[in-house]
ZANU-303396 format. One record per residue: residue in three letters; x, y, z of N, C-alpha, C in turn. Coordinates in pm, whole numbers. Layout:
<nodes>
[node "ALA", [X, Y, Z], [X, Y, Z], [X, Y, Z]]
...
</nodes>
This chain:
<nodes>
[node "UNK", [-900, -2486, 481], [-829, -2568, 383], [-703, -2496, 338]]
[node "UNK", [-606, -2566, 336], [-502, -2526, 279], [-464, -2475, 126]]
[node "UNK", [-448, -2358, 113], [-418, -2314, -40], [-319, -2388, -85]]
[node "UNK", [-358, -2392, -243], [-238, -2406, -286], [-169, -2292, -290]]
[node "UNK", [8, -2389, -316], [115, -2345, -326], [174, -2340, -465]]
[node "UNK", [149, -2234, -554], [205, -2198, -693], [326, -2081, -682]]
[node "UNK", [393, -2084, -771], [517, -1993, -763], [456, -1834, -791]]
[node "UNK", [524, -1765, -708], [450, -1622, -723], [459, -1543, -842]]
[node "UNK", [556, -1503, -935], [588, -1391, -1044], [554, -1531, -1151]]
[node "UNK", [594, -1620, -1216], [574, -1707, -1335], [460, -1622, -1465]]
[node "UNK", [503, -1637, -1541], [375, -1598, -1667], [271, -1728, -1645]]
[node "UNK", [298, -1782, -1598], [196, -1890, -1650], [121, -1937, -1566]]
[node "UNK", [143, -1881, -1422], [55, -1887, -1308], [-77, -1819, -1355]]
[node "UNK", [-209, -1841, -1277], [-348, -1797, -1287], [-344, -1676, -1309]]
[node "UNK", [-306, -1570, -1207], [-251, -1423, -1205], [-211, -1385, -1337]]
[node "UNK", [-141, -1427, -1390], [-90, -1344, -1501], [-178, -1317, -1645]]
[node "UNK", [-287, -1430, -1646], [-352, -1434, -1783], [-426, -1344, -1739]]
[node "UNK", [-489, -1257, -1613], [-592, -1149, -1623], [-520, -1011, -1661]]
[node "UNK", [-408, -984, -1656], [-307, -879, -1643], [-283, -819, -1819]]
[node "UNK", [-281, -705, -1828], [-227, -667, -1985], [-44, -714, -1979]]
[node "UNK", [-7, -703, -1890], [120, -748, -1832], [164, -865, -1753]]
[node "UNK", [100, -965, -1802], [144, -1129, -1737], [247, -1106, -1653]]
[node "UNK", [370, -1095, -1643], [503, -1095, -1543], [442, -1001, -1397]]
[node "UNK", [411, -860, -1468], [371, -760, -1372], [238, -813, -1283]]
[node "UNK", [162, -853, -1331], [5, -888, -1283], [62, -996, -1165]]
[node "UNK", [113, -1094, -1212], [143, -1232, -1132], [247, -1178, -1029]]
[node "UNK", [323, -1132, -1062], [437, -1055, -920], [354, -1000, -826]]
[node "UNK", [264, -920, -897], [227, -770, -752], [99, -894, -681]]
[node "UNK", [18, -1005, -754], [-67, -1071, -696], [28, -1137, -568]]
[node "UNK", [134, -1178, -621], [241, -1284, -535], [273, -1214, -384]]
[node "UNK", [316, -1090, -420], [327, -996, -300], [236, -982, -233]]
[node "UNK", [79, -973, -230], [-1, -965, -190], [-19, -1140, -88]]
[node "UNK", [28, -1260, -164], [-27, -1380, -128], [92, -1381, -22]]
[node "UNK", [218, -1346, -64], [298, -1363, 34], [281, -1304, 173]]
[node "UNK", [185, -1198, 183], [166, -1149, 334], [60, -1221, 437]]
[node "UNK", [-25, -1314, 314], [-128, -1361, 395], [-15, -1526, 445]]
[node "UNK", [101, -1540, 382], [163, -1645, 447], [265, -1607, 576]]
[node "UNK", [294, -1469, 531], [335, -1413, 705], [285, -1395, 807]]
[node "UNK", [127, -1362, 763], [2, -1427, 872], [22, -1566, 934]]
[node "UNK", [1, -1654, 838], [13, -1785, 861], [170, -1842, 942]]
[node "UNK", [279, -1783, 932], [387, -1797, 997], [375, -1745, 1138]]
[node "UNK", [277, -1691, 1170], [327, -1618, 1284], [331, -1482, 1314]]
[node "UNK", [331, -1386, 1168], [393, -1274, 1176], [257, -1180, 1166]]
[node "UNK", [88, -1191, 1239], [9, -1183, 1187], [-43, -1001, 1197]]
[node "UNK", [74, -948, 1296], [87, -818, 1348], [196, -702, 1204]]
[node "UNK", [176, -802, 1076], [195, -742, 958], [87, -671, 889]]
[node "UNK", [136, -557, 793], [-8, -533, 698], [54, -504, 614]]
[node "UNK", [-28, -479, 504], [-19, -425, 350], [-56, -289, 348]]
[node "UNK", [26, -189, 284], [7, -74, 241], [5, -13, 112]]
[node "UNK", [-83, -51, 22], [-80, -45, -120], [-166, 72, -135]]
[node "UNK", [-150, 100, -315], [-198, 207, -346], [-147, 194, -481]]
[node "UNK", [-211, 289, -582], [-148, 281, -715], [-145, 462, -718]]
[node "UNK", [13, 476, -765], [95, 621, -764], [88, 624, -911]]
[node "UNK", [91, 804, -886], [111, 851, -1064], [315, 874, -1026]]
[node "UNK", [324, 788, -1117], [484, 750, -1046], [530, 747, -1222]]
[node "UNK", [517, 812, -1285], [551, 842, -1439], [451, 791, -1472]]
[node "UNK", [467, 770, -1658], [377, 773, -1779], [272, 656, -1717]]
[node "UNK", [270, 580, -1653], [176, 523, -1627], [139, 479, -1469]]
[node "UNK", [57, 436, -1418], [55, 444, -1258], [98, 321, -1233]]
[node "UNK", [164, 322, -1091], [260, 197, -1030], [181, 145, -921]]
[node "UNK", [172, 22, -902], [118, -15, -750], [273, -46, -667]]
[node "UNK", [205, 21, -574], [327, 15, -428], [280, -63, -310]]
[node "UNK", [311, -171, -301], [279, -210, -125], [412, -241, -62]]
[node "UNK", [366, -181, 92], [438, -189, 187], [423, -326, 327]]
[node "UNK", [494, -381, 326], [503, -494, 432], [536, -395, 599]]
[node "UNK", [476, -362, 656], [516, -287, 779], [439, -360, 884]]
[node "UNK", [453, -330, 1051], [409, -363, 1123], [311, -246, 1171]]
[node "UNK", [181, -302, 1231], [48, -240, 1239], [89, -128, 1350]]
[node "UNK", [184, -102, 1398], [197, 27, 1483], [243, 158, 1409]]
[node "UNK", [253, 105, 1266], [283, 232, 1175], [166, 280, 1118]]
[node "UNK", [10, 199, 1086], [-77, 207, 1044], [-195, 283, 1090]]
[node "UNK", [-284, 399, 1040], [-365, 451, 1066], [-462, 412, 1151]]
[node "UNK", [-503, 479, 1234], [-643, 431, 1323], [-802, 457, 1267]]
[node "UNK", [-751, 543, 1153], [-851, 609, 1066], [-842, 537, 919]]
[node "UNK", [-723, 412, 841], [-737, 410, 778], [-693, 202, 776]]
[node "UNK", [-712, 162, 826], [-603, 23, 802], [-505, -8, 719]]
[node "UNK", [-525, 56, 609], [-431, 4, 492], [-306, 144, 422]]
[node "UNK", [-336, 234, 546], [-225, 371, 536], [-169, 358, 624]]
[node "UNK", [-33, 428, 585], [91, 452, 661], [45, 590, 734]]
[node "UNK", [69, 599, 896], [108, 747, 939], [250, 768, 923]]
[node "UNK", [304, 696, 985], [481, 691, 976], [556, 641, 902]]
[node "UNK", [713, 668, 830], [766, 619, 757], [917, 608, 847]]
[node "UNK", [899, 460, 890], [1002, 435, 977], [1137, 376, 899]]
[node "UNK", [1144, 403, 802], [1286, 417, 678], [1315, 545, 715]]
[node "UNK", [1228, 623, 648], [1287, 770, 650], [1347, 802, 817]]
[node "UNK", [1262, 741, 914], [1320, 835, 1032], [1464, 753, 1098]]
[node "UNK", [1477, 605, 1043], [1619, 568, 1044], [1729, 629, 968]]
[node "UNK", [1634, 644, 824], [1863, 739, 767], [1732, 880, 765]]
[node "UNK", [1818, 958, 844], [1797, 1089, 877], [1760, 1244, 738]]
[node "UNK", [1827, 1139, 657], [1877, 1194, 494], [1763, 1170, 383]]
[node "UNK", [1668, 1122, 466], [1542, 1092, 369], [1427, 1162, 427]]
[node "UNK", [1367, 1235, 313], [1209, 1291, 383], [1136, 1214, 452]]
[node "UNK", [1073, 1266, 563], [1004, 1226, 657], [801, 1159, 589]]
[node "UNK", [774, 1159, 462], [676, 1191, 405], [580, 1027, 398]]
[node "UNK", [503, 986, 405], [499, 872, 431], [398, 852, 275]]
[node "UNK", [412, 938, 205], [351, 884, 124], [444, 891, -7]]
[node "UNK", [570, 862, 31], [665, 866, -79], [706, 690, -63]]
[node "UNK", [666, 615, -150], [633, 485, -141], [806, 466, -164]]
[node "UNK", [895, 493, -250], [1027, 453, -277], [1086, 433, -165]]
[node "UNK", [1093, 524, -44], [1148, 580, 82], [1135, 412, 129]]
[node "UNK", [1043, 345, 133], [1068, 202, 221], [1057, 50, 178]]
[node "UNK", [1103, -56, 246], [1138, -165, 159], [990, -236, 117]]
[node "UNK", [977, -179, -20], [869, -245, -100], [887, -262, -199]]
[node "UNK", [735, -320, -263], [754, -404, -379], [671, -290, -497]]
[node "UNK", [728, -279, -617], [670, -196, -723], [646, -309, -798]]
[node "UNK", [525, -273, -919], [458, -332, -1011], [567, -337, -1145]]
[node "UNK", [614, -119, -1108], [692, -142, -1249], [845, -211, -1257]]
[node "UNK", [886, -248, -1146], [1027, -311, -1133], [1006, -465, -1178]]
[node "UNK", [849, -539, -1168], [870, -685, -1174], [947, -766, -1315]]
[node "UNK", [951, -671, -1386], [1055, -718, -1506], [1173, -694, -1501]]
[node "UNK", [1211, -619, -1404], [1365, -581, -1347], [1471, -771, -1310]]
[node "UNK", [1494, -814, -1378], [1600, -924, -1312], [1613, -960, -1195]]
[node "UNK", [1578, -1066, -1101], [1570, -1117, -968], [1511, -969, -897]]
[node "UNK", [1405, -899, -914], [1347, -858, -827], [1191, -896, -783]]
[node "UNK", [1159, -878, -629], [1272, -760, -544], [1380, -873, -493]]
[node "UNK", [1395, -989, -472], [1511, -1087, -515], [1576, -1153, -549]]
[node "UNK", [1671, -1228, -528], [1670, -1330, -676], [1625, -1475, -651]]
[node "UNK", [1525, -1587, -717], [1427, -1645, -683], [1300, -1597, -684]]
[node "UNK", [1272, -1517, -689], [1138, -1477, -615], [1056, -1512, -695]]
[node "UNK", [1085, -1542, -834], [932, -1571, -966], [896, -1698, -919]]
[node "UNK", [958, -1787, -869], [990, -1934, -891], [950, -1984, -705]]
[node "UNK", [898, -1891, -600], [897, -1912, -517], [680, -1914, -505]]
[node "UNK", [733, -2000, -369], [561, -2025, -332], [579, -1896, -240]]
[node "UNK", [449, -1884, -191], [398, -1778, -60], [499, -1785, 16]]
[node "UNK", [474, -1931, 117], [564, -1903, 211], [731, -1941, 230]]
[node "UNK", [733, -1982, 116], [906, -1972, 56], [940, -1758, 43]]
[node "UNK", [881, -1723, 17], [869, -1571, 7], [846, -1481, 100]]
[node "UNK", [753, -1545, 200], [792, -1510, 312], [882, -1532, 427]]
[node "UNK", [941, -1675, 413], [1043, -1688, 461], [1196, -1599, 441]]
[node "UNK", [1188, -1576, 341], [1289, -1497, 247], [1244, -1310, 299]]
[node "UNK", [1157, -1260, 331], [1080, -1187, 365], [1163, -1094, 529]]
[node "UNK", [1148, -1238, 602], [1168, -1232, 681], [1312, -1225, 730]]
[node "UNK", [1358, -1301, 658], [1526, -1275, 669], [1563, -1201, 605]]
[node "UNK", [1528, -1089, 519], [1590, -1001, 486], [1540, -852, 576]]
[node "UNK", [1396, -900, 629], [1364, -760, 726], [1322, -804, 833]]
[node "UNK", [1458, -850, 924], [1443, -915, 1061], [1418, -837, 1162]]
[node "UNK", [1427, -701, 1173], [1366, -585, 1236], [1211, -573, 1272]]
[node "UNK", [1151, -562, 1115], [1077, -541, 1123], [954, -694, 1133]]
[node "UNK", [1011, -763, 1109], [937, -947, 1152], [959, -911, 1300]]
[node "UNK", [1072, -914, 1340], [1009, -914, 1538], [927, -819, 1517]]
[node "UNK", [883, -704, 1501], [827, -545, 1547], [670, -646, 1489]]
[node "UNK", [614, -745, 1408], [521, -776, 1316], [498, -905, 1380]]
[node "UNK", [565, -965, 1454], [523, -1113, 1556], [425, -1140, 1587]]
[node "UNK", [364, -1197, 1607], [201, -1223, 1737], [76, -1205, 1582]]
[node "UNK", [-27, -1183, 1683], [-165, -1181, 1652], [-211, -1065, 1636]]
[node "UNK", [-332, -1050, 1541], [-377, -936, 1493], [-481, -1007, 1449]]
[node "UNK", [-597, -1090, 1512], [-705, -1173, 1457], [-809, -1069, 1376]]
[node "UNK", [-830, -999, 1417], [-917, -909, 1301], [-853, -853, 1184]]
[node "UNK", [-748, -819, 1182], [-693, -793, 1037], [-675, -929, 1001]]
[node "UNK", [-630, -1049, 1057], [-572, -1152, 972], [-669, -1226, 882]]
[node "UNK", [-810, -1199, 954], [-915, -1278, 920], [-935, -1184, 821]]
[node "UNK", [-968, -1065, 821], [-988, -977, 705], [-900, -965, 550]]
[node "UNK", [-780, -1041, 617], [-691, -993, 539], [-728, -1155, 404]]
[node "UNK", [-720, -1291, 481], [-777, -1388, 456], [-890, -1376, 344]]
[node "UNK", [-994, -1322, 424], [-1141, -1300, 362], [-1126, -1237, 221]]
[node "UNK", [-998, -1095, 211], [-997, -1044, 65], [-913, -1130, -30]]
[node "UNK", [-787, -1185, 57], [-727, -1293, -68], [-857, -1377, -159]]
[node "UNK", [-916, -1473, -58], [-1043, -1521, -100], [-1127, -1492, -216]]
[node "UNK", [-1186, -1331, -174], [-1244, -1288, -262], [-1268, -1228, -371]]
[node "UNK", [-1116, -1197, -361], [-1015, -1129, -529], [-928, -1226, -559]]
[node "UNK", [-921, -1347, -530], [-794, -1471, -575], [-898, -1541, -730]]
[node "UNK", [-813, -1543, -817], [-640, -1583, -824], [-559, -1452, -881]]
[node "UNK", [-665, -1331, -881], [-590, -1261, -1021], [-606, -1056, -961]]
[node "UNK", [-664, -1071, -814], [-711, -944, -811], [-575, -885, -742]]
[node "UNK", [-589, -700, -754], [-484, -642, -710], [-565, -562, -599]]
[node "UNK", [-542, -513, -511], [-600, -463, -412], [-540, -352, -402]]
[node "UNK", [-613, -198, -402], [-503, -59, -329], [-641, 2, -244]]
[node "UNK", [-545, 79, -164], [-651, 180, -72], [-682, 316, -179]]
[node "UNK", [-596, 342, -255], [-614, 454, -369], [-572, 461, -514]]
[node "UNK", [-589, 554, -512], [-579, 545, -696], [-512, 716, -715]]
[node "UNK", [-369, 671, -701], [-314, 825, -783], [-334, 928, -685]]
[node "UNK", [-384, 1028, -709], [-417, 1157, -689], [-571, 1169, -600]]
[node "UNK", [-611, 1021, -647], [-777, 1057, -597], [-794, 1055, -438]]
[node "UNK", [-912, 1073, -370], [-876, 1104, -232], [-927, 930, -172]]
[node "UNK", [-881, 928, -76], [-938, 723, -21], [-1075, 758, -34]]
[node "UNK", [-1118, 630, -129], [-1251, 600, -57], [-1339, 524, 94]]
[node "UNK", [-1454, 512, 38], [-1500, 394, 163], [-1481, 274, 155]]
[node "UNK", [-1428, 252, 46], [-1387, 92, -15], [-1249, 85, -55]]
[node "UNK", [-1194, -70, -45], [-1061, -58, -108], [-1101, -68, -252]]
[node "UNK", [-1006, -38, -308], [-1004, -81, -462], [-999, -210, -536]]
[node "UNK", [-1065, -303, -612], [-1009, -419, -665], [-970, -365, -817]]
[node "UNK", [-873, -432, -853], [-827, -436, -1029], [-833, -551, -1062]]
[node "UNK", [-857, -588, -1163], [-825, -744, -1263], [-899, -854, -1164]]
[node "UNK", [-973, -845, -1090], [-1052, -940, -993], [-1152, -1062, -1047]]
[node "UNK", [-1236, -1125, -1001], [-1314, -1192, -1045], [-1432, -1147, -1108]]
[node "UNK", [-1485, -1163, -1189], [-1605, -1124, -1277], [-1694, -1031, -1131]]
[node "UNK", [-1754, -896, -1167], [-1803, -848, -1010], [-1756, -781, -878]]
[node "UNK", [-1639, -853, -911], [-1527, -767, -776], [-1437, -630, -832]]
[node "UNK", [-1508, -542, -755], [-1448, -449, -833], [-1393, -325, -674]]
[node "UNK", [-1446, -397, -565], [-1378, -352, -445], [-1432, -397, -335]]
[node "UNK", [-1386, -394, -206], [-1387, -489, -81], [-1362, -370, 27]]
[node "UNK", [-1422, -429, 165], [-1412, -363, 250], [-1278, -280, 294]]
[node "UNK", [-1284, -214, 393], [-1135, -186, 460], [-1093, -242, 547]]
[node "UNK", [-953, -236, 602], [-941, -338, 685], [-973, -251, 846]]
[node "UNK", [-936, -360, 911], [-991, -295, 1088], [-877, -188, 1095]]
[node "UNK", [-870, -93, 1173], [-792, 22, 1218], [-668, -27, 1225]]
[node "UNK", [-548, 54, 1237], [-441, 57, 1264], [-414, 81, 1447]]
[node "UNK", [-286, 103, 1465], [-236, 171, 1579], [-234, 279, 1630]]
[node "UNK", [-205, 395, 1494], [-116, 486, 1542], [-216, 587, 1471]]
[node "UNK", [-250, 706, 1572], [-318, 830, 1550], [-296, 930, 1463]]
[node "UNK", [-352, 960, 1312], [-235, 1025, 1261], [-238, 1189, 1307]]
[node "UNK", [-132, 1227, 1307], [-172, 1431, 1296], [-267, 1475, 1309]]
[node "UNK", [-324, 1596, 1371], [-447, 1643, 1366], [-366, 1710, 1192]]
[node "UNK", [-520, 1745, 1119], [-495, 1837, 1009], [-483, 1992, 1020]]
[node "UNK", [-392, 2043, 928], [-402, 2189, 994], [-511, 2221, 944]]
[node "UNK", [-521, 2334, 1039], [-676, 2402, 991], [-655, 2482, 866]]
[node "UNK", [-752, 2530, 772], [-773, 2596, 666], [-751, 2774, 712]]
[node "UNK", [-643, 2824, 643], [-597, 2937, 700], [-750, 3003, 584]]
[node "UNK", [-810, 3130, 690], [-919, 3185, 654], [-890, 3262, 504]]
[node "UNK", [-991, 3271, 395], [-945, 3379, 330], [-889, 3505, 281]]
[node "UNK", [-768, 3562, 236], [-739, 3698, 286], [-875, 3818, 273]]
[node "UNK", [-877, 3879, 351], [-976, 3994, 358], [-947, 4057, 244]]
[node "UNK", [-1052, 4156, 222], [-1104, 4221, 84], [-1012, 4347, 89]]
[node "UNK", [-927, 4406, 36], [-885, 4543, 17], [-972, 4657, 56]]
[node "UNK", [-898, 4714, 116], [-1003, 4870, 145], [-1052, 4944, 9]]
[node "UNK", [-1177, 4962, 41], [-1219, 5059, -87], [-1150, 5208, -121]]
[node "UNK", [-1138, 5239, -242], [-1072, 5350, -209], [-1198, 5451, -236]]
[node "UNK", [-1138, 5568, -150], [-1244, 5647, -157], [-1247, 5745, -241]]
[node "UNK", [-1319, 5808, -304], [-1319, 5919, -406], [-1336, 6087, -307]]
[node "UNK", [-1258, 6148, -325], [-1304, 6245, -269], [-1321, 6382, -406]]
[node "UNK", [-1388, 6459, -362], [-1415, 6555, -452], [-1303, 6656, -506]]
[node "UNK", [-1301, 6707, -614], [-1160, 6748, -621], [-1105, 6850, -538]]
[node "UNK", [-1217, 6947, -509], [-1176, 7046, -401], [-1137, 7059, -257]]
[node "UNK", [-1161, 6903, -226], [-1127, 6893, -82], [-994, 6845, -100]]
[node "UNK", [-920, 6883, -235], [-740, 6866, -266], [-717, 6980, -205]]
[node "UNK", [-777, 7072, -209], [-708, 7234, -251], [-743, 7286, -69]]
</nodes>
C-alpha cells in the first residue's frame, strides 16, 4: 500500500509532536522517509548512515545518503570510506567525521531553507527528487537494486513510523547488536541491523604489547665499591 505523502520538516506533521523539538524531530524523521522514496525511485543501491555525535552541548544526529559500496561488510549502516574527503584532497580522510559529507544534521533543522530551500513543505519523494539533482554523482553510483536492504530498510520505516529516529550509535558508545530507536512507538526502542555493506573495512591494528618492567636494580654491598 502506498504511504502517505505528508510534508517532511512542518511542526504539525505526526513526527514532530513526539520530539522535545517539533521542527528538529519532524526534519531528521523526513530525512529518514526520504531515502525509503529513493528506494522507491529506483535508487535502491542507497543507504543511511546515521548515528547521534557528541557534536557540542548536546548530541546531533547525522545521516548520510551514500551508495552501498562505501558501506561496511561488518556493519550495514557504517561508513568505511569517506568519498568527500578523498575528492577535495584538503579534508581528513576520517569517515567518522560526519560534517566532511553531504548530510543532513538534526541541529541545523532550524537553520532557514535547510538542507534546502523547500524542504519543510516537501513530501518524500518531492525530496528525493530534489536529492537527486543536487547529488547526481552519487544517484548514478546508488541506481539499481539492493532487495535485502530495501526490504529491510521498508520493514524499519514501518516499525518506528510516524515519529522514530533510527542511529547505529550513540556518541562515544561502541555499536551495538541492535540499531537504536528514539521517540518511536510505545515499545520500540531498537530494530535489527541492516544486511552488510560492500566494502571490507581495515584490518585493526593490533594492540602494541605492554612496555616491559624496568630492570631491578641491584644492591650490592658496600665493599664490593672499594
Amino acid at each position: 500500500m502506498e504511504r502517505e505523502q505528508t510534508p517532511l520538516g512542518l511542526a504539525a506533521s505526526p513526527a514532530a509532536a513526539a520530539h522535545g523539538d517539533r521542527i528538529k524531530g519532524a526534519g531528521t524523521r523526513g530525512w529518514m522517509e526520504m531515502v525509503g522514496a529513493l528506494h522507491r525511485a529506483g535508487y535502491g543501491r542507497l543507504r543511511l548512515a546515521c548515528s547521534w555525535e557528541n557534536a557540542g552541548p548536546a548530541p546531533v544526529w547525522f545521516g548520510d545518503v551514500l551508495p552501498v559500496a562505501h558501506f561496511s561488510t561488518e556493519h550495514g549502516a557504517v561508513l568505511v570510506t569517506n568519498p568527500e574527503a578523498e575528492r577535495r584532497a584538503d579534508e581528513p580522510t576520517n569517515a567518522l567525521m560526519p560534517n566532511a559529507l553531504p548530510m543532513f544534521s538534526s541541529r541545523r533543522c532550524r537553520t532557514p531553507d535547510y538542507p534546502w530551500p523547500g524542504f519543510a513543505a516537501q513530501t518524500p519523494d518531492e525530496a528525493a527528487a530534489e536529492w537527486v539533482r543536487r547529488y547526481p554523482a552519487y544517484a548514478d553510483a546508488g541506481r539499481g537494486s539492493d532487495p535485502p536492504y530495501e526490504a529491510w530498510y521498508a520493514a524499519m520505516l514501518a516499525a518506528t513510523a510516524p515519529t522514530g529516529l533510527l542511529a547505529a550509535k550513540r556518541c562515544f558508545a561502541p555499536l551495538g547488536p541492535r540499531m537504536i530507536v528514539d521517540c518511536g512507538p510505545p515499545g520500540v526502542t531498537d530494530f535489527e541491523r541492516p544486511p552488510p555493506g560492500e566494502m571490507v573495512p581495515p584490518p585493526t591494528p593490533p594492540v602494541a604489547p605492554p612496555p616491559a618492567p624496568p630492570a631491578p636494580i641491584v644492591q650490592r654491598p658496600w665493599w664490593k665499591f672499594w
